[in-house]
C-alpha positions as CSV (number, residue, x, y, z in Angstrom):
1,X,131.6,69.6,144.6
2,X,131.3,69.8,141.1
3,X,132.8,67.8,138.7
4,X,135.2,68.8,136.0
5,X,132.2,67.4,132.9
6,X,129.9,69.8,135.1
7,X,131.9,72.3,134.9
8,X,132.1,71.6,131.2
9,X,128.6,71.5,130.8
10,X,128.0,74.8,132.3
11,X,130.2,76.6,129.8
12,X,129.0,75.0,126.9
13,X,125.3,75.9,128.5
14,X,126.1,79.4,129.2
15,X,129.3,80.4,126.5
16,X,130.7,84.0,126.4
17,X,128.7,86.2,123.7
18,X,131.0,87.9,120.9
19,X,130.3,91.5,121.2
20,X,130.7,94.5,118.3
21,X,129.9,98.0,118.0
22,X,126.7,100.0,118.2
23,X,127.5,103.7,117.6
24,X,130.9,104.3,120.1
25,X,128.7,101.3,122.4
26,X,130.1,97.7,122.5
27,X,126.7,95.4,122.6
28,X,126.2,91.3,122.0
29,X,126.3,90.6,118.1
30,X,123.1,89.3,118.4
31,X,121.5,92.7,119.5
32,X,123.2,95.2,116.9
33,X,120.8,94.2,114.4
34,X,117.4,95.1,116.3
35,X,119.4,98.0,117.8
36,X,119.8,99.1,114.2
37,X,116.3,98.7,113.3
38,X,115.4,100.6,116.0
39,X,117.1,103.4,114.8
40,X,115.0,103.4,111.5
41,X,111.9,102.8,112.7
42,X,112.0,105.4,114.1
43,X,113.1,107.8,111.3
44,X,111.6,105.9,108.3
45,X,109.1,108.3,107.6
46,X,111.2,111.6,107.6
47,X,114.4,110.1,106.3
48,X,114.0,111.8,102.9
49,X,113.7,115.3,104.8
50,X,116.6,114.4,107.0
51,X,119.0,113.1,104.2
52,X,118.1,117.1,102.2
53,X,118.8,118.9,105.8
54,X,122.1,116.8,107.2
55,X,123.9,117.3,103.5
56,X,122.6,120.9,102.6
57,X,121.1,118.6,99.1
58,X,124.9,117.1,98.3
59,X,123.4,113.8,98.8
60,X,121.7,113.9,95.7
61,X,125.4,114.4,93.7
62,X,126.7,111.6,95.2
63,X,124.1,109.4,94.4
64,X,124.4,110.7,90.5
65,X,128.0,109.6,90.5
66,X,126.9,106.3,92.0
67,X,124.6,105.9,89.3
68,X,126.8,106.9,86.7
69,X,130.1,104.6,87.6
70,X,127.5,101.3,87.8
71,X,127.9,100.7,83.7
72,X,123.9,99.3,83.9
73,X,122.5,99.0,80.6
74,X,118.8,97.7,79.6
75,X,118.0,94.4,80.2
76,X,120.2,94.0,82.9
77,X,119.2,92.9,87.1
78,X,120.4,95.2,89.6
79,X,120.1,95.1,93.2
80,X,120.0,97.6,95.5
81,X,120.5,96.6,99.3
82,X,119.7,98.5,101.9
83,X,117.8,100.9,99.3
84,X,115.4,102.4,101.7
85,X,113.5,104.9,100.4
86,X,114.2,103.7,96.4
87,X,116.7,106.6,95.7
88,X,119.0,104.4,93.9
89,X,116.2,102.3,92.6
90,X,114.5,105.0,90.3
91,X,117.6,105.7,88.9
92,X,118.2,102.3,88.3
93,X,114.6,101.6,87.2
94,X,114.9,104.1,84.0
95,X,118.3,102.3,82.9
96,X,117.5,98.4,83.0
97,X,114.4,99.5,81.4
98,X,111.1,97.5,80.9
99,X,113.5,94.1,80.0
100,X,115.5,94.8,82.5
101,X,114.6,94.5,87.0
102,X,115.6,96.0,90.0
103,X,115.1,94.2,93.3
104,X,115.2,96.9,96.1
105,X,116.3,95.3,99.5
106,X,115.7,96.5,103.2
107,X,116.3,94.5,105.9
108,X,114.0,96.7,107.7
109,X,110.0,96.7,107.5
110,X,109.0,100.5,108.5
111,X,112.3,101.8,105.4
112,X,111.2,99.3,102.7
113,X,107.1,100.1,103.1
114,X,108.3,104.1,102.9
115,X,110.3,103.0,100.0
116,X,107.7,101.0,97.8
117,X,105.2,103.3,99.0
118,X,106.9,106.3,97.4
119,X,108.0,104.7,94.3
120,X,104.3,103.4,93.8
121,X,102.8,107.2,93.8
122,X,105.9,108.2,91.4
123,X,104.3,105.5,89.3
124,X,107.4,102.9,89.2
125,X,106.6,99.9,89.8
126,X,106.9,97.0,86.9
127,X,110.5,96.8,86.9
128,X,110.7,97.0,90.7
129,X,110.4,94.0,93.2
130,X,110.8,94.9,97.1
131,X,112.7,92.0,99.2
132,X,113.3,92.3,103.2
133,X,116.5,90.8,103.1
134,X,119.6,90.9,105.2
135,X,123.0,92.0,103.2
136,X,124.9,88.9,105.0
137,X,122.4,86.5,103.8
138,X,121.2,87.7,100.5
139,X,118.1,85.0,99.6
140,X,118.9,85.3,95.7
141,X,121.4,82.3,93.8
142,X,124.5,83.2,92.6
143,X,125.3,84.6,89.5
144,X,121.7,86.9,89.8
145,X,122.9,90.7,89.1
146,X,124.7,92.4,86.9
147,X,125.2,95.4,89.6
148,X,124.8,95.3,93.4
149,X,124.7,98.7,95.4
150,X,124.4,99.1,98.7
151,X,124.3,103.3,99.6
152,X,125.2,104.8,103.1
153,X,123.9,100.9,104.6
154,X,127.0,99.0,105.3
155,X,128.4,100.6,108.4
156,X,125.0,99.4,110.1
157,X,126.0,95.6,108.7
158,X,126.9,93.8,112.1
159,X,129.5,91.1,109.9
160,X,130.7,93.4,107.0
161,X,133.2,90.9,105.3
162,X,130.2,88.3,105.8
163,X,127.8,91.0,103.9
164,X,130.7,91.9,101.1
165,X,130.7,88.1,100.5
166,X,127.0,87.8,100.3
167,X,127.3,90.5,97.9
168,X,129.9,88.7,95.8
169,X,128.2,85.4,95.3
170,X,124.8,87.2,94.3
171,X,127.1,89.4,91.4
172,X,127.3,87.9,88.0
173,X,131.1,87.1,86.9
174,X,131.8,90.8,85.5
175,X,128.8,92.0,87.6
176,X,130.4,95.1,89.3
177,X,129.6,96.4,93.5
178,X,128.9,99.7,94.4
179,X,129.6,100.9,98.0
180,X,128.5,104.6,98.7
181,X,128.7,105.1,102.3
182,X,130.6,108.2,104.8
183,X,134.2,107.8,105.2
184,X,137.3,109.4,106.6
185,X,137.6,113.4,105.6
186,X,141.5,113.4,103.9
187,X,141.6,117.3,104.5
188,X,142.3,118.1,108.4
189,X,140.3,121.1,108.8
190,X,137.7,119.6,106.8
191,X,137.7,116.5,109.5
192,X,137.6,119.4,112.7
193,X,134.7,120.9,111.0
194,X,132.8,117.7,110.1
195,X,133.4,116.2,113.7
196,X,131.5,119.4,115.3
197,X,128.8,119.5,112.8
198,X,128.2,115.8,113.3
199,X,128.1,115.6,116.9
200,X,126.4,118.8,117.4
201,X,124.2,119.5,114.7
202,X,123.1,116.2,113.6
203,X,121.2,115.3,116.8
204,X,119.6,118.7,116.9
205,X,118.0,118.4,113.8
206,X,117.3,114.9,114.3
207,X,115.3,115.9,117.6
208,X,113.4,119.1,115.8
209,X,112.3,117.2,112.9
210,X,112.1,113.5,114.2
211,X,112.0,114.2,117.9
212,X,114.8,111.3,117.8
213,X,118.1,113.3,118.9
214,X,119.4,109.5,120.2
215,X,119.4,107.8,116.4
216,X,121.5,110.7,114.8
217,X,123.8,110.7,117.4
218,X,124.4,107.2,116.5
219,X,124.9,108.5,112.8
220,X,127.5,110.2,113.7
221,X,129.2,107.2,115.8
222,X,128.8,105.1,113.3
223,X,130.2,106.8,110.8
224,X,133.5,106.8,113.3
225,X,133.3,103.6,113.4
226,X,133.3,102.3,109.5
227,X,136.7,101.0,108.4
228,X,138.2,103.7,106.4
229,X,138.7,103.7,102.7
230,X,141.6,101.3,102.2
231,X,140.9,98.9,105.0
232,X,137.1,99.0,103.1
233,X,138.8,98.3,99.6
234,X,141.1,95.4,101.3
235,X,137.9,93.8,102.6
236,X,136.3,93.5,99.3
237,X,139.3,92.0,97.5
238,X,139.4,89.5,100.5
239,X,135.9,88.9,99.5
240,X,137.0,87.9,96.2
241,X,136.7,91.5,94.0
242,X,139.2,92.4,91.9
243,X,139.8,96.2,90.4
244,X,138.8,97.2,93.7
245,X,139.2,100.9,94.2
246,X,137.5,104.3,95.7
247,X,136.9,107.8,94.5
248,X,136.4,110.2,97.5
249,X,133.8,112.6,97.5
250,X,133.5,116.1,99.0
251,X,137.1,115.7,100.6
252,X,136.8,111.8,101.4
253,X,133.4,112.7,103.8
254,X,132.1,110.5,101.4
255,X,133.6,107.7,99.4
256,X,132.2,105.3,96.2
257,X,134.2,101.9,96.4
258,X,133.9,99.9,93.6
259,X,134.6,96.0,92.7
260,X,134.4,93.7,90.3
261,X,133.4,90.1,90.1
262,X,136.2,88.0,88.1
């Protein structure tokens, strides 16, 4: 028969795994993130193509308004998480100038290769470094960036308020945070539309051009699954930001939150 410290034993050998969201799928925590990179292996090296296709070019605006609310001026250290394929980066790159750096970080091999590869051929490169890092665990000190964006990455973050955090402590007091990442539509036929484009056209073309309808479908989950634009600003003045606020884009399909490091 066993014994009640057995028993105890057993539980503390074997405890119940936390679980979270992969897509509209509940998984361990501990398997999101691999599930995740997964996903981008496998599109790494058509993600540029797919980003044009999925948002008929639109992508590119939001990214100018990105760029264009971060307040970067020469000189100053900017880092751009989850920066894939350097979008943000080059931008970034022509404003800090040659005094200035930009630290583009993946947490994924196959995006941050596609990423320094393509900047390298553009011919950036001296104001550039390229960090696999994870956004909940940043490996830079605090008090390292004037700016910290992170562009349509968070909703794949397994411990968002952890990541906002991270994000935080690496900021510079004054240092501002840039979210760009899908949201909640604010127009209801807008949101009908969106839904049936998402869940219908999204893993077509993502199985013409990347033979990979599986990963865009989880796009589209995922994007149903990130906190919407004022639970988003509430976590990051939990996190310590204050003049926290958003500016929706294209009828809140997309939003840019912003923060600011007291």
């Amino acid at each position: 028969m066993e014994s009640p410290s057995d028993s105890t034993n057993t539980k503390e050998q074997h405890p119940q795994e936390s679980t979270t969201h992969f897509g509209f799928r509940n998984v361990n925590t501990s398997e999101k993130a691999s599930k995740v990179a997964e996903v981008f292996h496998s599109v790494a090296h058509k993600y540029d193509i797919m980003n044009d296709l999925m948002s008929f070019g639109i992508h590119r605006l939001w990214k100018r308004l990105t760029i264009e609310s971060s307040g970067i001026r020469p000189g100053h250290r900017v880092l751009d998480i989850a920066g894939g394929t350097g979008d943000l980066t080059m931008q970034f790159s022509k404003r800090v100038g040659p005094s200035g750096e930009v630290v583009l970080a993946d947490i994924n091999a196959s995006m941050l290769d596609v990423g320094r590869n393509r900047l390298l051929d553009k011919g950036y490169g001296p104001n550039i470094q390229f960090v696999q890092a994870n956004a909940e665990c940043l490996p830079f000190p605090e008090n390292s960036f004037h700016c910290v964006s992170i562009a349509f990455g968070l909703r794949n973050v397994t411990d968002k308020d952890k990541a906002l955090a991270s994000m935080t402590r690496v900021l510079k007091p004054g240092g501002r945070l840039l979210i760009l990442e899908f949201s909640k539509p604010t127009n209801k036929l807008v949101s009908e539309v969106y839904d049936k484009y998402s869940f219908t056209a999204l893993p077509f073309m993502g199985k013409l051009i990347t033979n990979d309808s599986d990963s865009y479908q989880y796009l589209a989950e995922s994007i149903r699954m990130h906190p919407d634009q004022d639970t988003l600003k509430t976590m990051m003045e939990t996190a310590g930001l204050c003049q926290c606020r958003y500016q929706n884009m294209s009828s809140g399909i997309v939003a840019l939150h912003t923060g600011v490091k007291p």
